[in-house]
ZADREN-93444 format. One line per field, with one value per residue (C-alpha): residue number from 1; x, y, z. Coordinates in Angstrom, 1 decimal. Layout:
<tizas>
num: c(NUM ...)
px: c(X ...)
py: c(Y ...)
pz: c(Z ...)
</tizas>
This chain:
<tizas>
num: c(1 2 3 4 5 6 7 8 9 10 11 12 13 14 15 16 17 18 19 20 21 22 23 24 25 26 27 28 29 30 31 32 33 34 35 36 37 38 39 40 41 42 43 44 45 46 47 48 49 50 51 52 53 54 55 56 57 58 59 60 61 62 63 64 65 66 67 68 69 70 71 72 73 74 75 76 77 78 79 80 81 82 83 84 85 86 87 88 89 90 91 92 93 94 95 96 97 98 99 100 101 102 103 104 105 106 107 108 109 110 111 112 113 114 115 116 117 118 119 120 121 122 123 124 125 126 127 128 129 130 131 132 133 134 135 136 137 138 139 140 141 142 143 144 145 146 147 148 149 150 151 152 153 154 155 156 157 158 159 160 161 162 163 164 165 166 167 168 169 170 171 172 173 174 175 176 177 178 179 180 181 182 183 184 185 186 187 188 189 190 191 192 193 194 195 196 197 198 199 200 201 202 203 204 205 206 207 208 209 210 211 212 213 214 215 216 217 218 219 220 221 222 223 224 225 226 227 228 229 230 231 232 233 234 235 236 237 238 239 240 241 242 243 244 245 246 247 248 249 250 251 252 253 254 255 256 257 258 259 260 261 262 263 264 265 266 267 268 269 270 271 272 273 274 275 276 277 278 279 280 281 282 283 284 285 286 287 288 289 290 291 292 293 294 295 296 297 298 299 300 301 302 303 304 305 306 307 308 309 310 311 312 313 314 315 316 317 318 319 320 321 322 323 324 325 326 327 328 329 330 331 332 333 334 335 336 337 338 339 340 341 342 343 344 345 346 347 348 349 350 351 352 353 354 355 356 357 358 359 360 361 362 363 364 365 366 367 368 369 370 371 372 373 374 375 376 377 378 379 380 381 382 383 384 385 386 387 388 389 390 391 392 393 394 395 396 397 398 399 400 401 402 403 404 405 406 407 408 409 410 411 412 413 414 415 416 417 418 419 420 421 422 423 424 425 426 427 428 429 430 431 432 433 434 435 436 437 438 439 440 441 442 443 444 445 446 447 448 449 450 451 452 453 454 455 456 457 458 459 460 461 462 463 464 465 466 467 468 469 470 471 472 473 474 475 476 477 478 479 480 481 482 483 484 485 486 487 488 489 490 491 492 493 494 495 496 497 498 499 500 501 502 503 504 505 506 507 508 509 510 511 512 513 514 515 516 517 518 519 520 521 522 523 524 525 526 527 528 529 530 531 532 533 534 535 536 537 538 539 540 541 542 543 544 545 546 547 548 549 550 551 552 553 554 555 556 557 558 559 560)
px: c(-34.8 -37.7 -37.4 -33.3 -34.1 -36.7 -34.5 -31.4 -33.9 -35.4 -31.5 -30.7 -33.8 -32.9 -29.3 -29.9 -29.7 -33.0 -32.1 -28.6 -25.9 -25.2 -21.5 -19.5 -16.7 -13.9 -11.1 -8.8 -8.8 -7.6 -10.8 -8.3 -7.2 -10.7 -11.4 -14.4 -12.7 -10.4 -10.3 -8.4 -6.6 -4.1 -1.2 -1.6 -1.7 1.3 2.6 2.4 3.9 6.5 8.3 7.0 8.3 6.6 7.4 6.7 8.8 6.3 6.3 3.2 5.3 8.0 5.7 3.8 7.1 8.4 5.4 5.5 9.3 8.7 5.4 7.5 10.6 7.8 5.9 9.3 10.5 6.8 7.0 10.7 10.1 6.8 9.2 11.7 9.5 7.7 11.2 12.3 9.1 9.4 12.8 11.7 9.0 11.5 14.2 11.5 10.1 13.5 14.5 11.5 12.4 15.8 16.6 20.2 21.5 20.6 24.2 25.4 25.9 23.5 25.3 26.4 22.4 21.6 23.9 23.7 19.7 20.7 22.7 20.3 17.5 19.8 18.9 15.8 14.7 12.4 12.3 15.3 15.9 18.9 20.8 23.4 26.0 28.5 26.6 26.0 29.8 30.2 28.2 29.3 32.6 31.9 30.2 32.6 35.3 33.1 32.5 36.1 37.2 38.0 36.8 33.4 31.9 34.7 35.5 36.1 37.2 40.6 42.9 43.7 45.6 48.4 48.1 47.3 47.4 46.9 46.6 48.3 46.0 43.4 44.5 43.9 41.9 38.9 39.0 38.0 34.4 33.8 33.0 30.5 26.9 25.3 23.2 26.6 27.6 25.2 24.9 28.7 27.8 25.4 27.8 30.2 27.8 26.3 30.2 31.0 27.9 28.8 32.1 30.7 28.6 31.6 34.6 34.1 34.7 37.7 38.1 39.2 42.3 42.0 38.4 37.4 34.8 33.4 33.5 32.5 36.4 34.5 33.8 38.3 39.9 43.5 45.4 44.1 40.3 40.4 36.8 35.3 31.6 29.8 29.1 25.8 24.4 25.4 28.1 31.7 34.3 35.8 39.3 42.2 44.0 46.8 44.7 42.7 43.5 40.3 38.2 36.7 37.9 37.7 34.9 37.3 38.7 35.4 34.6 37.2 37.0 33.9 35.5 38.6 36.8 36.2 32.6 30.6 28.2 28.3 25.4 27.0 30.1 28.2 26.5 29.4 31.5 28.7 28.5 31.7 31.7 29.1 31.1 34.4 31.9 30.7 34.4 34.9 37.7 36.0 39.3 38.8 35.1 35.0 37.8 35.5 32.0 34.3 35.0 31.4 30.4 33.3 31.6 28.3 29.7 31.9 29.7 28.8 31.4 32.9 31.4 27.6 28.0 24.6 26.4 29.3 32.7 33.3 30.4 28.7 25.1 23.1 22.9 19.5 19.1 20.8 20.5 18.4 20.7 21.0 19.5 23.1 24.2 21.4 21.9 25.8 25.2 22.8 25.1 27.9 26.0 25.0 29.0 29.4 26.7 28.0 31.2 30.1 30.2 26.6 27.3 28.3 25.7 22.5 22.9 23.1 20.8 18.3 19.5 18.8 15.2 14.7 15.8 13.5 10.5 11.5 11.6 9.2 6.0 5.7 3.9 2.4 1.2 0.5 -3.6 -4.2 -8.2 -8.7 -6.3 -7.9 -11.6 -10.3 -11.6 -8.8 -10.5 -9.4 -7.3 -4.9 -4.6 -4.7 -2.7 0.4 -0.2 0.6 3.4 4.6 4.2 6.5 9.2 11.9 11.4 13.0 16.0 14.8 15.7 18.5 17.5 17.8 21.8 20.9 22.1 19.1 16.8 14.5 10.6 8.8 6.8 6.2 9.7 11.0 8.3 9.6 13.4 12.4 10.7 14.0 15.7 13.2 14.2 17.9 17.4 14.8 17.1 20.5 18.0 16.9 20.1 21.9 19.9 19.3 16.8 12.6 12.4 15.0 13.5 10.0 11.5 13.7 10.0 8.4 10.5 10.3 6.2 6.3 8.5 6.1 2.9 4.7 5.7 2.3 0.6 2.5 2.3 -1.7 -1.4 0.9 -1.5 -0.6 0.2 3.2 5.2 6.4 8.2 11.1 9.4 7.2 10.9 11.2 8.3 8.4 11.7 11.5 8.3 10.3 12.8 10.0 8.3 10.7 12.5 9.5 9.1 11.9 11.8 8.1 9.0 12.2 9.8 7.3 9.8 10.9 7.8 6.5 9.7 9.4 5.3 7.0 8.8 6.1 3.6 2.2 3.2 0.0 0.0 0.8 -3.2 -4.4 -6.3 -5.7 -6.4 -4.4 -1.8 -2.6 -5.0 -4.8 -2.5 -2.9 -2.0 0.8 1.4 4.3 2.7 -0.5 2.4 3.7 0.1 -0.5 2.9 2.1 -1.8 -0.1 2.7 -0.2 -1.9 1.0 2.0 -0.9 1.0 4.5 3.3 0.8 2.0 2.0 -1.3 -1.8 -2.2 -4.9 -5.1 -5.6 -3.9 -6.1 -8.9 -7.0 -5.8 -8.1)
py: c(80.7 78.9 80.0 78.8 75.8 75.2 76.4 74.2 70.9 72.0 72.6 68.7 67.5 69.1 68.0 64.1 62.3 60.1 56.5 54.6 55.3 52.3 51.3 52.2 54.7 53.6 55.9 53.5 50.7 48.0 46.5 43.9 46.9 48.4 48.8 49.7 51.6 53.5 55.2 53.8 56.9 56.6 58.0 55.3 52.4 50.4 50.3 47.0 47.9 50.4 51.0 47.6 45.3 44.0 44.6 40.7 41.0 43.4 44.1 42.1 38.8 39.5 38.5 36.4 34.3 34.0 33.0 30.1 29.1 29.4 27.1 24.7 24.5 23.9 21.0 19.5 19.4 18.0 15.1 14.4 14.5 12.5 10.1 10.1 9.4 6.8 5.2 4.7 3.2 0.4 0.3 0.3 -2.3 -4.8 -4.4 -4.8 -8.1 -9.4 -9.6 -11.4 -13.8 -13.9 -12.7 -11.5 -10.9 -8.0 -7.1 -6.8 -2.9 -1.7 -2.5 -6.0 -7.0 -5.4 -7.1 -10.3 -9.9 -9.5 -12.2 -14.6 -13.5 -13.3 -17.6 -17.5 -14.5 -15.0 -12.2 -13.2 -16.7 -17.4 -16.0 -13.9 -15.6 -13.1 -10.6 -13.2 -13.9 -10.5 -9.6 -12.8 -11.8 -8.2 -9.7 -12.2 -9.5 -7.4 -10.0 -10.8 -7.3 -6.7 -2.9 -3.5 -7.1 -9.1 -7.2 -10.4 -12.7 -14.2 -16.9 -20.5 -21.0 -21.9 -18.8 -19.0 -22.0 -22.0 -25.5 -25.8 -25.4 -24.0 -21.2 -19.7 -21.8 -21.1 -18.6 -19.1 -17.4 -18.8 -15.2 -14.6 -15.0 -18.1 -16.0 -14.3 -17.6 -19.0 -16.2 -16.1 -20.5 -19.0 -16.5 -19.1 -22.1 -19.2 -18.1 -22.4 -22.3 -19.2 -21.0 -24.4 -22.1 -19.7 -22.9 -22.3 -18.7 -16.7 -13.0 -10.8 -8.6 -5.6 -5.1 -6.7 -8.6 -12.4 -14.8 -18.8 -20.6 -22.3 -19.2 -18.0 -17.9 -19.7 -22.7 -24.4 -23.7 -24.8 -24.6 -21.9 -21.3 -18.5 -15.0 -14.6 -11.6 -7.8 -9.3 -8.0 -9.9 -13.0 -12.7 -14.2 -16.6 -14.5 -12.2 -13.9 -15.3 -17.5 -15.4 -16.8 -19.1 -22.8 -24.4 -26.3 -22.6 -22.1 -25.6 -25.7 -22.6 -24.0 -27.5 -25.5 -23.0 -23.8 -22.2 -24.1 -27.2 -30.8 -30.3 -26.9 -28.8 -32.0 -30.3 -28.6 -31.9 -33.7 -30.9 -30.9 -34.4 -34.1 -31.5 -33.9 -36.5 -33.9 -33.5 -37.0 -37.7 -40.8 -40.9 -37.4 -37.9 -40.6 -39.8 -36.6 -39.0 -40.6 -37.5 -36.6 -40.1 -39.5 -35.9 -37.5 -40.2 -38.0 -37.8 -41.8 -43.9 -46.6 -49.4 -48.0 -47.1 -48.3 -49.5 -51.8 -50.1 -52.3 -52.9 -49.2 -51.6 -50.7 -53.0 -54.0 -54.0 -51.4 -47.5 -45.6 -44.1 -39.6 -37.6 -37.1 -40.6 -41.7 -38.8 -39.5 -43.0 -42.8 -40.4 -42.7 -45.8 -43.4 -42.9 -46.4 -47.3 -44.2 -46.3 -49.4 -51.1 -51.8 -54.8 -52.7 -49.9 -51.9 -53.5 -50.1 -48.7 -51.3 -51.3 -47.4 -48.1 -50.4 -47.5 -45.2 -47.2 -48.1 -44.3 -43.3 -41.1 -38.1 -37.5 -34.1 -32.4 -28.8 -28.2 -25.1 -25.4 -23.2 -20.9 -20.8 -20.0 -17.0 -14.1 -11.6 -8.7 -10.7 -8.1 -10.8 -10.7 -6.9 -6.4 -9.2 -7.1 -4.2 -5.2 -6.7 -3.6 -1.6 -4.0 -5.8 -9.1 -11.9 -14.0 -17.2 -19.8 -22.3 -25.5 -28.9 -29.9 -33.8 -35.4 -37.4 -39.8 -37.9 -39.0 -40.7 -36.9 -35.8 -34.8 -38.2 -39.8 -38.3 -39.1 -42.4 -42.5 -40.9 -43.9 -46.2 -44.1 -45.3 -48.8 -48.8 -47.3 -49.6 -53.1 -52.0 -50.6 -53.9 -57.0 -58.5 -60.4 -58.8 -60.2 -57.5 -54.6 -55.4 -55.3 -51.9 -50.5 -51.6 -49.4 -46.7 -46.7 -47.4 -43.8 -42.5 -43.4 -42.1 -38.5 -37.6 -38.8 -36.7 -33.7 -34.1 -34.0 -31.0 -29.3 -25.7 -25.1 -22.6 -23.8 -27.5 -25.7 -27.5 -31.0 -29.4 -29.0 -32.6 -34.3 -32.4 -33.1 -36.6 -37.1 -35.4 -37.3 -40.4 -39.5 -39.6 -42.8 -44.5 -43.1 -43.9 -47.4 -47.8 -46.7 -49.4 -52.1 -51.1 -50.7 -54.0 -55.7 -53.9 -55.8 -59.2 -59.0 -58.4 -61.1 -63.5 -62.6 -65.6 -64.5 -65.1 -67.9 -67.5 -68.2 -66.2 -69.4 -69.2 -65.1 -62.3 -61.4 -57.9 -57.8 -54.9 -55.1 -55.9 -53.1 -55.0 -55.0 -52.0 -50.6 -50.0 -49.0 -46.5 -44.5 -44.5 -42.9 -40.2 -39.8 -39.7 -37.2 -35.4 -35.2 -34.8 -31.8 -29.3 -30.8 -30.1 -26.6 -25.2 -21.7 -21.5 -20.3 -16.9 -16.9 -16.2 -12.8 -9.5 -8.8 -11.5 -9.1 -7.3 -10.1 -11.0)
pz: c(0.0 -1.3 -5.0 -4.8 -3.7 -6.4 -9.2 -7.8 -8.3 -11.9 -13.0 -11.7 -13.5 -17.0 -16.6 -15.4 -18.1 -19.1 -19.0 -18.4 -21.1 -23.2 -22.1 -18.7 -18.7 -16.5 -15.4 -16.7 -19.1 -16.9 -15.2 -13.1 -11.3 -10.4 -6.5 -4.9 -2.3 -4.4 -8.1 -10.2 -11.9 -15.2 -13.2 -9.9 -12.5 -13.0 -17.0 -17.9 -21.2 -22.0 -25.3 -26.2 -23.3 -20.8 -16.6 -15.6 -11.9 -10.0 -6.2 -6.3 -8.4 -6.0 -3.3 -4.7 -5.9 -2.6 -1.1 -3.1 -3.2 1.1 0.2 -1.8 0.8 3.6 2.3 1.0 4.3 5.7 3.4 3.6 7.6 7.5 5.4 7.4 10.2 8.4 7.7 11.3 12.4 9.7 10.7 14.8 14.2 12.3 14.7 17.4 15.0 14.3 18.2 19.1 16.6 17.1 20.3 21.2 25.0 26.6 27.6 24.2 22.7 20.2 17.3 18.0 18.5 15.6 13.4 14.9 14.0 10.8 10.2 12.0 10.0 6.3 6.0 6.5 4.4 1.6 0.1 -1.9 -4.1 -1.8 1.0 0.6 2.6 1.4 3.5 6.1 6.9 6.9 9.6 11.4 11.7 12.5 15.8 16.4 16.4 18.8 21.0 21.2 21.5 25.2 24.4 23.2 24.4 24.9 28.8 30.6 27.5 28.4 27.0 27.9 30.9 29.2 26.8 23.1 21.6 17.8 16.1 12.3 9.4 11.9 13.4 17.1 19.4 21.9 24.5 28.5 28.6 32.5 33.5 31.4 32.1 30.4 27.8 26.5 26.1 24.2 22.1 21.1 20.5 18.4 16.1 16.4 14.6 12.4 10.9 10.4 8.4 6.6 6.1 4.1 1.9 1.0 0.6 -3.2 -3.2 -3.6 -3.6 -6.4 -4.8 -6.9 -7.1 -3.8 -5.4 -4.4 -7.1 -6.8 -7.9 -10.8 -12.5 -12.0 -15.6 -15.5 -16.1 -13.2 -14.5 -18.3 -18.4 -16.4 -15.9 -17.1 -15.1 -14.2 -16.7 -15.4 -13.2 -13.4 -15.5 -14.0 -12.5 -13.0 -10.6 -10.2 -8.6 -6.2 -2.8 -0.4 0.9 3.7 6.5 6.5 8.8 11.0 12.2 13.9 14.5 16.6 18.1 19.9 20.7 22.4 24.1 27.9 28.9 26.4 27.9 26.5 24.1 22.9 21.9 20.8 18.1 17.0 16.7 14.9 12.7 11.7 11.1 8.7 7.0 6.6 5.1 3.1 1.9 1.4 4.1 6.2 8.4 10.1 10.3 12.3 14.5 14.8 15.8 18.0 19.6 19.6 21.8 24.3 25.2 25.3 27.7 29.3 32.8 32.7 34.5 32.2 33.6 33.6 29.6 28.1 24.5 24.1 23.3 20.7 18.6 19.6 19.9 23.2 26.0 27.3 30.9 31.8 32.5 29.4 27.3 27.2 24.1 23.6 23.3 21.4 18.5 18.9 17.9 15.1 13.1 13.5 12.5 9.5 8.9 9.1 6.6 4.1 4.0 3.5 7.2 6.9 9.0 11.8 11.0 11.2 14.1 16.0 13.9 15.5 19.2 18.7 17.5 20.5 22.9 21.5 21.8 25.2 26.3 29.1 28.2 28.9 32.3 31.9 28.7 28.2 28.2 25.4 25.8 28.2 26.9 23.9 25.4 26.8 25.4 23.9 25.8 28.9 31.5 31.8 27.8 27.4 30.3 29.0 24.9 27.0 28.7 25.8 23.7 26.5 28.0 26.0 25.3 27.8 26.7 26.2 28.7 28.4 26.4 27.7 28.5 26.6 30.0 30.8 28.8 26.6 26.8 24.1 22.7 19.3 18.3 19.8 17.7 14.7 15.7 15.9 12.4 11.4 12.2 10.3 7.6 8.2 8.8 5.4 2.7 4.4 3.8 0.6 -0.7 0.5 0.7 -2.7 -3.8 -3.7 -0.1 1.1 -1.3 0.6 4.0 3.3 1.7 4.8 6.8 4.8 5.0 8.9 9.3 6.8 8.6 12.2 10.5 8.9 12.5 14.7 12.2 12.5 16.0 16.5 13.8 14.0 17.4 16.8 20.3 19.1 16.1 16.8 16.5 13.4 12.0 12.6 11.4 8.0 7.8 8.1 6.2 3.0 3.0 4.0 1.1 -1.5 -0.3 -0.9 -4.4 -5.6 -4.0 -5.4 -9.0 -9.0 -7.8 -10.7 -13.6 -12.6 -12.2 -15.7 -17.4 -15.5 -16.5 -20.4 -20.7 -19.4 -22.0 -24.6 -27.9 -30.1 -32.2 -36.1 -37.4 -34.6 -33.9 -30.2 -29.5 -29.0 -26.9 -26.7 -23.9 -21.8 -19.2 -15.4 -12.3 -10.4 -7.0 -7.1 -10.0 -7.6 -4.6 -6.8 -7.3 -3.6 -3.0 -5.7 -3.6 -0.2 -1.3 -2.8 0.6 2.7 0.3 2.1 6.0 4.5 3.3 5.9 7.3 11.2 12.2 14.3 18.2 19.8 21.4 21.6 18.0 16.4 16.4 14.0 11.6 8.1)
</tizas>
């Protein structure tokens, strides 16, 4: 046993080779295809090759392929969900955005809120260089037609007691709204105002028939048109007359809707008839407009007996010494002493003008005013804070609450400050555009600097304080307009002066013996008028622009 064993190791040491051969032999000449746990023999190996083609679809490919066409399908569907998803929270947090802003009443359906956001919000976009008031009329009338519909939001909508009445050249009047709550109400005011408005920026426009496309009637080719204006580049072709009928109602139709319509307060119906008016002096017919601001002062006198009425009937002027005169009586007034001073009754436009002044500055003060301080030294990790973000977040917003009806004498605040420079405004540009002489320029320039001093000083004080937008809208409003009045009256009184200073001038003598007449010229009284005007529009130019700041709260943490 021994001498086998010994012969067994001698034959293994003669036939082991004495160092490592120089190159590997593989059982096959594919090294991809090697395994450590398995051979690799010639006859388990796939030909890759056979009679000069190649085998590309393999059970391996086959897998491999539709592991990643299944890859591909999944992720297209993760990103066009996450998209998707991604879509209808933008869409959720604008909807959500757009009815704080402009909120809608909660009993509406779905679809009239959301278009009726829409068309609040198309006026004020600015993400475009104008509104599309096609779009916006569109919408309007979709929600007028719901509202009016007694299968959608229109249940308890009902006619006139004496049925239908439709008025010529006008069309169907109001409706009795009485059962409806007072935020339906207001809300169907508000679609009503926003279609009138529609109206007067769509009277120019007319509607191709066979294309169904909006075109502005200046642009229409046909007799009627001998010189049409150009298309705006990449629109369609103009149309022809033949083919093109008014696309849009007139602004009386809804006008009057509102005036006819029993369910509507006094203010409600006040705004719309001195709305209206302003539309018919817009068109140039003074007869209907001040029938219509007549109109206009019998609904704003309409709960005042005869014989307490604080202006005379005749003259319009306010009587001192008797009862102070409604919000609505005093704006009814000043717009028809504007009327009258359009058309040339400045004789009877002044003198109510300056009754109405005297009113204002007679108003009471106010009594109570709104303390933000210690609001604002809260901290916005309050409970109260977190808990009303919260709450917020969750519930829908409230329906604001009604504003104030215009029945009773306003007090003398910020916006009546700026109403009351308004009227400055007035009473300036009717004594300068009618007295003659400098005496009268200087008084109707007075004026206008007064309202301007009043505006900028109430628009300091409201500063940024984002819940007097309302008298905000006022102020700028009337310090514009302030602004350029007394530009325009400055620069007059300069040229003037510039050509009076002209022809006053020595002419130097023929020797030169008694100097020169070209000495450099004095800065004249208007002339130094005019460069304050261009500083103080300067200035005001940061008020008239400033955005509304941020509130302060829990959110603010978050804000750059």
């Amino acid at each position: 046993m021994l001498t086998q064993t010994r012969f067994l190791l001698r034959r293994i040491l003669i036939l082991r080779p004495s160092k490592a051969p120089s190159s590997t032999r593989f059982f096959t000449r594919h090294r991809n295809l090697l395994s450590t746990t398995r051979p690799q023999l010639p006859f388990l190996t796939v030909p890759l090759k056979r009679n000069g083609q190649f085998r590309y679809l393999t059970t391996e490919r086959k897998r491999w392929l539709a592991y990643e066409v299944f890859l591909g399908l999944k992720y297209t569907v993760y990103i066009w969900a996450i998209g998707a998803f991604l879509m209808a929270g933008f869409w959720s947090l604008q909807q959500e955005w757009l009815e704080r802003r402009y909120p809608s009443p909660h009993e509406w359906r779905f679809l009239t809120r959301l278009r009726f956001r829409l068309l609040m919000w198309g006026p004020d976009r600015t993400d475009t260089i104008e509104p599309n008031w096609v779009q916006i009329g569109e919408y309007a009338k979709n929600v007028l037609s719901r509202l009016e519909d007694p299968n959608l939001d229109g249940a308890e909508v009902q006619d006139l007691a004496d049925g239908p009445v439709y008025i010529d050249g006008i069309g169907k009047s109001g409706y009795n709204i009485t059962a409806k709550s007072e935020n339906w109400r207001r809300g169907y005011y508000e679609v009503l105002m926003i279609c009138a408005k529609a109206a007067e920026n769509l009277d120019y426009h007319v509607l191709d028939k066979e294309r169904n496309i909006v075109f502005p009637k200046d642009q229409v080719l046909g007799p009627s048109n001998p010189k049409p204006k150009p298309i705006t580049p990449g629109s369609p072709s103009a149309p022809h007359e033949d083919d093109v009928v008014p696309y849009y109602e007139t602004p009386e139709t809804f006008y009057m809707r509102v005036l006819t319509t029993r369910g509507f307060t006094t203010k409600q119906k006040l705004d719309a008839a001195l709305a209206y008016a302003s539309w018919l002096d817009f068109k140039n017919i003074p007869e209907a407009a001040e029938r219509m601001y007549e109109w206009a002062l019998q609904l704003a006198s309409e709960n005042t007996p005869p014989t307490q009425l604080p202006y005379d009937q005749e003259t319009l002027v306010l009587r001192e010494g008797v009862r102070k005169p409604s919000a609505n009586i005093l704006n009814s007034l000043t717009a028809f002493a504007v009327h009258k001073a359009r058309n040339e009754c400045v004789n009877t436009a002044l003198p109510v003008l300056i009754s109405v002044l005297r009113a204002r500055r007679s108003l009471p003060q106010p009594t109570a005013t709104t303390v933000f301080a210690e609001e604002d030294r809260k901290t916005p990790w309050s409970f109260s804070n977190v808990l009303g973000t919260v709450r917020s977040i969750i519930a829908e917003p409230a329906y604001p609450a009604p504003p104030d009806d215009g029945e009773q004498p306003p007090v003398r605040d910020a916006k009546e400050l700026c109403e009351e420079a308004g009227v400055n405004l007035y009473i300036g540009e009717i004594i300068y555009a009618n007295k003659t002489g400098s005496s009268g320029r200087e008084d109707g320039l007075s004026w206008t600097r007064e309202a301007v001093d009043i505006a900028e000083e109430q628009l300091h004080k409201l500063g940024a304080e984002s819940k007097h937008k309302q008298a905000k809208k006022t102020c700028r409003d009337c310090l514009a307009t302030g602004l350029e009045n007394w530009s325009k009256m400055a620069a007059r009184l300069a040229r003037e002066e510039k050509e009076k200073q002209a022809t006053t001038v020595p002419k130097s003598s023929w020797l030169g013996l008694w100097g020169d007449a070209t000495r450099p010229e004095e800065t004249g009284r208007w002339a130094a008028e005019e460069n304050v005007v261009k500083e103080r529009t300067r200035r005001a130019q940061e008020i008239l622009d400033e955005l509304d700041a941020p509130k302060a709260g829990f959110w603010s943490l978050f804000w750059a």
